[in-house]
C-alpha positions in Angstrom: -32.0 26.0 15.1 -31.1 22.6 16.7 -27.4 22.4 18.5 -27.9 18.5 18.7 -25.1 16.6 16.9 -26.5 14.9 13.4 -26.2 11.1 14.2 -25.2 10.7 10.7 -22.4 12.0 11.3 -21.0 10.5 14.8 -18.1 7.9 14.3 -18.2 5.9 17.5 -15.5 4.4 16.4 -13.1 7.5 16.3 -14.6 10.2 18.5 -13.3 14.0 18.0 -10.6 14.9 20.4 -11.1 16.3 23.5 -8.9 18.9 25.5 -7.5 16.0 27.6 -7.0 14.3 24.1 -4.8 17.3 23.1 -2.9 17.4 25.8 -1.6 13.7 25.9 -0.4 14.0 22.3 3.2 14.0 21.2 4.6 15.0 18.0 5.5 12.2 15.4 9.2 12.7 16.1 8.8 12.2 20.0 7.5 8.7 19.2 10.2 5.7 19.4 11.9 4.9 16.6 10.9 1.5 16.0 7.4 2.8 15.9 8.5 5.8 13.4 9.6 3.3 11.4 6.1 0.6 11.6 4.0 4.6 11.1 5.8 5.2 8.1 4.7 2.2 6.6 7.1 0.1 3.7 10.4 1.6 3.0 11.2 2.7 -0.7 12.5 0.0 -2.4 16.2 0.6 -4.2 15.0 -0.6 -7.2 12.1 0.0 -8.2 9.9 -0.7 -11.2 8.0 1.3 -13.8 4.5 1.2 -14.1 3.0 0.3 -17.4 -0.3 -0.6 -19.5 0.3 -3.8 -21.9 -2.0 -6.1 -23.6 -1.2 -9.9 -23.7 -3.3 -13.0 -25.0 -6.1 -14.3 -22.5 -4.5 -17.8 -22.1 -1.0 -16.4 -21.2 -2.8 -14.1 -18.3 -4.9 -17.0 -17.3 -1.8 -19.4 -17.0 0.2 -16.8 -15.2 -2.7 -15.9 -12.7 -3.0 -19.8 -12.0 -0.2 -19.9 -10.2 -1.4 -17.4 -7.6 -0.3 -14.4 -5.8 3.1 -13.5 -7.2 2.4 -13.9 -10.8 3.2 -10.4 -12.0 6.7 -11.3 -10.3 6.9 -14.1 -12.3 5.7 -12.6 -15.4 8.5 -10.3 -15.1 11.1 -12.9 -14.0 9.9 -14.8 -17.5 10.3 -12.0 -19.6 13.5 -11.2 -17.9 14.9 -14.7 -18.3 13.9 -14.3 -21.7 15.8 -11.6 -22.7 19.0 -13.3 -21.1 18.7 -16.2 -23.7 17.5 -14.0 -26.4 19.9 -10.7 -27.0 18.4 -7.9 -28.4 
């Protein structure tokens, strides 16, 4: 039975840990705070939306994805104005 490693299977990239590895780690909370906070990624936002499945026409998708990154937002902003001007 061979002991070698399978090379397959070696991540140069992130090697596995080794005793002095171990022994230089920290726990999360022992980190600073202002890199708790950039580790725990994007806060929870205070209001937040719901996620939803809808159909709309082609040509209203393709005018809203025109204008470029941000159009959801601006879908929602339109149908938001809308309901402003339109009571229901």
């Amino acid at each position: 039975m061979s002991k070698r490693p399978n090379p397959e299977l070696i991540d140069e990239e992130n090697p596995e840990w080794t005793d002095e590895d171990f022994k230089r780690a920290v726990p999360f909370t022992a980190l600073p705070e202002s890199l708790q906070t950039k580790l725990r990624g994007r806060p929870k936002a205070e209001v937040t939306k719901e996620r939803i499945t809808i159909r709309l026409s082609a040509d209203v998708l393709e005018r809203f994805r025109a204008t470029g990154a941000g159009w959801q937002t601006r879908l929602n902003d339109a149908l938001r104005e809308w309901l402003d001007t339109h009571p229901v």
